[in-house]
C-alpha positions as CSV (number, residue, x, y, z in Angstrom):
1,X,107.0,93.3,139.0
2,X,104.1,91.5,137.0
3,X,104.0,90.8,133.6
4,X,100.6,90.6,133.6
5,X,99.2,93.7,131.1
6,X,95.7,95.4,130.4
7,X,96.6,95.2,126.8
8,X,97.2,92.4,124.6
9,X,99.4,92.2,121.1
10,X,96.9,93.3,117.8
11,X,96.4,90.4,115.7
12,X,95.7,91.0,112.1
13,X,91.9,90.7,112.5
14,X,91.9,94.0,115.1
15,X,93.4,95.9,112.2
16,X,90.0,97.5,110.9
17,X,89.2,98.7,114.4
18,X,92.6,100.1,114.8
19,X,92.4,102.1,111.8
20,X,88.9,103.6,112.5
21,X,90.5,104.5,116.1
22,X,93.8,106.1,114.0
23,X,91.9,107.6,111.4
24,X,89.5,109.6,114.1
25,X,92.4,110.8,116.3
26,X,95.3,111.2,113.8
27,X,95.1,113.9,110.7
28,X,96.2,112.1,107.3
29,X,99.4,114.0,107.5
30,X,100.4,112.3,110.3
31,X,99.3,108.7,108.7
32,X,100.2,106.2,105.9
33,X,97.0,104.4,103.9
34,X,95.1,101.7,105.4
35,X,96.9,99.3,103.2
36,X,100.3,100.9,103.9
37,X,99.2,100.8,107.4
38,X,98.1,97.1,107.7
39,X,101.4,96.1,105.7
40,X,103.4,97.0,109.0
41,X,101.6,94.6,110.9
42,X,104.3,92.0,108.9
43,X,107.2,93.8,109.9
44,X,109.6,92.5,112.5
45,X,109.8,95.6,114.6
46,X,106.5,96.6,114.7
47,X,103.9,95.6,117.1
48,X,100.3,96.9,118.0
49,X,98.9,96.5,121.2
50,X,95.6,97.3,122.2
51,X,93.4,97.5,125.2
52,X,89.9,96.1,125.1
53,X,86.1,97.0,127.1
54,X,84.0,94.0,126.6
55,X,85.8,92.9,123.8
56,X,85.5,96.1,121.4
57,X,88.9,97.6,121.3
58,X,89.4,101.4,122.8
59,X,92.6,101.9,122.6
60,X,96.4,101.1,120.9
61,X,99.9,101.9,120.9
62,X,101.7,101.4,117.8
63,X,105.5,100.7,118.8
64,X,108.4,99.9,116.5
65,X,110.8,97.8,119.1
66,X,114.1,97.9,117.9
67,X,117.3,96.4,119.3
68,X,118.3,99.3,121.3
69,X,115.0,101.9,121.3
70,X,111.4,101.6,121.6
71,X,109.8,104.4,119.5
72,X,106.1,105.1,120.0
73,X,104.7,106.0,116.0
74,X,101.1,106.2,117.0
75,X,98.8,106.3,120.7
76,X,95.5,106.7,120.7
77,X,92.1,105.7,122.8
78,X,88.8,106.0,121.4
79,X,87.0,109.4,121.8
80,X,84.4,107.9,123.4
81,X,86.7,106.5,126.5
82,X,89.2,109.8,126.6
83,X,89.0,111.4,129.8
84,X,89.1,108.6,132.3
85,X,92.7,108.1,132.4
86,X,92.8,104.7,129.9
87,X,96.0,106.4,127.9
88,X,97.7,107.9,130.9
89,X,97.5,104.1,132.5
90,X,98.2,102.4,129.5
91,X,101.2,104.1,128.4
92,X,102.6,104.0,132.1
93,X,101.8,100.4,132.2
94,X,103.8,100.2,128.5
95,X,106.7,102.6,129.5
96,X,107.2,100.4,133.2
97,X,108.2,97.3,130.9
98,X,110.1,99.1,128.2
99,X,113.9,97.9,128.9
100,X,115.0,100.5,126.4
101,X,115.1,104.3,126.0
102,X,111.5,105.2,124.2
103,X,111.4,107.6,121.4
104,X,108.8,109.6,119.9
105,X,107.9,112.8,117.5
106,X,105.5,115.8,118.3
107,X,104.2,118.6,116.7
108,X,106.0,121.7,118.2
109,X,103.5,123.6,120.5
110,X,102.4,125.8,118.7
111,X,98.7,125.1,119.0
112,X,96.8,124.4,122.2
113,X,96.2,120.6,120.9
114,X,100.2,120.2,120.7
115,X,100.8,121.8,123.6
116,X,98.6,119.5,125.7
117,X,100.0,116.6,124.1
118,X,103.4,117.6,125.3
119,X,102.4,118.0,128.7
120,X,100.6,114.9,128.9
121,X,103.6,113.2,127.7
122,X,106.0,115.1,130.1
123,X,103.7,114.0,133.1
124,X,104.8,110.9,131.8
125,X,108.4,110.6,132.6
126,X,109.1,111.8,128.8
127,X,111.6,114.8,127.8
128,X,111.0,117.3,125.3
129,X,114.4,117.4,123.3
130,X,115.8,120.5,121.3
131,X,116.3,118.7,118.1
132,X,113.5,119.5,115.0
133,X,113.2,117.8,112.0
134,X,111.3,116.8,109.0
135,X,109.5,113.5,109.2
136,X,109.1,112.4,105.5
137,X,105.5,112.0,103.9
138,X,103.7,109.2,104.9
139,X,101.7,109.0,101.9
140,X,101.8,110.3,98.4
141,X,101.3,114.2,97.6
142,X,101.8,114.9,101.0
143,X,105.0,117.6,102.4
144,X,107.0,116.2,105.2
145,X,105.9,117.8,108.8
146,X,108.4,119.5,110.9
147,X,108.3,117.7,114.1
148,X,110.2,117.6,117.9
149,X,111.1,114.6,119.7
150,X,110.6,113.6,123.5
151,X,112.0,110.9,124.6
152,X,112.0,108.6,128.1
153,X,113.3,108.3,130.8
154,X,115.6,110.9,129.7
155,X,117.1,113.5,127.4
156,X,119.3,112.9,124.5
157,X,122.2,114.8,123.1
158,X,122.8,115.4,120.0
159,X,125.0,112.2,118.9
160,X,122.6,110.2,120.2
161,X,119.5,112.5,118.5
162,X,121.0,111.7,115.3
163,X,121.2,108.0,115.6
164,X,117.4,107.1,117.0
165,X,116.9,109.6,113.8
166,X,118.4,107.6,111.4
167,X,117.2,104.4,113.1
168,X,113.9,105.8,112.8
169,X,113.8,107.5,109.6
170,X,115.8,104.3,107.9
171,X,113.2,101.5,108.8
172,X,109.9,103.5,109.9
173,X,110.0,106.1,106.6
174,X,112.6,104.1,104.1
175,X,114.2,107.0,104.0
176,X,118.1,107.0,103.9
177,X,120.0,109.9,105.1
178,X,123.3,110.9,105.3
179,X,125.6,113.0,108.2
180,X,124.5,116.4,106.4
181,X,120.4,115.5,106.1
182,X,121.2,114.3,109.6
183,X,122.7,117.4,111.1
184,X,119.5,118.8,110.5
């Protein structure tokens, strides 16, 4: 297998054009502040790569790579080059080097947009867990979102639900919880 990829690690310069990308696909729910956003870029377990057309950047996953999971925070290609199959290729390309389980939230599908993304992310390889939860605000006066998980190449139970949970909400959100926040 080659490890030879389409995309390339974000440096801090590519930040602006990441955030226009994030900012036009994500709702601000579902994001922290540009400078709570471009503070990440310093943390060990965080990494951006993005795919580039003629040097302009069209595309980037936004990973936290811990020790034992991978789990996918943001994904997102520029409207302008959706519908060619850039993100199906891309997160294929991502997910056929990931050594570790991959982890990521979803809104449940209750609208047509949510429901698509699940399926797109099922054609994947991913798995649509039964475990909900509230994924803290991201930024201030916001309410938390009730989210599902899916995660690759296969299904978790419960036990290990709640520890990519707490791995996620500890470092990603700073948010501490305990067995009974975590039950939830």
């Amino acid at each position: 297998m080659s490890t030879q990829h389409n995309w390339i690690l974000a440096e801090k310069i590519d930040f602006p054009r990441i955030y226009e990308i994030m900012h036009a696909a994500f709702p601000p729910s579902e994001m922290r502040s540009y400078d709570g956003q471009h503070q990440l870029m310093n943390h060990r377990y965080y990494k951006l790569y993005i795919q580039k057309r003629q040097e302009r950047i069209i595309a980037f996953l936004a990973v936290w790579e811990f020790d034992d999971i991978n789990f996918i925070e943001h994904f997102a290609v520029d409207s302008a080059y959706r519908g060619d199959g850039l993100g199906e290729k891309m997160l294929k390309e991502y997910l056929s080097h990931a050594a570790k389980p991959v982890f990521l939230e979803v809104e449940p599908p209750s609208t047509e947009i949510a429901y698509r993304r699940i399926k797109f992310y099922e054609r994947m390889g991913f798995h649509l867990n039964q475990f909900d939860y509230l994924q803290p605000a991201l930024q201030a006066g916001q309410k938390p979102l009730l989210m599902k998980n899916m995660t690759y190449p296969n299904p978790v139970e419960e036990i290990l639900f709640h520890y990519y949970k707490k791995m996620v909400f500890e470092t990603v959100y700073s948010t501490k919880i305990d067995y009974k926040e975590n039950k939830r």
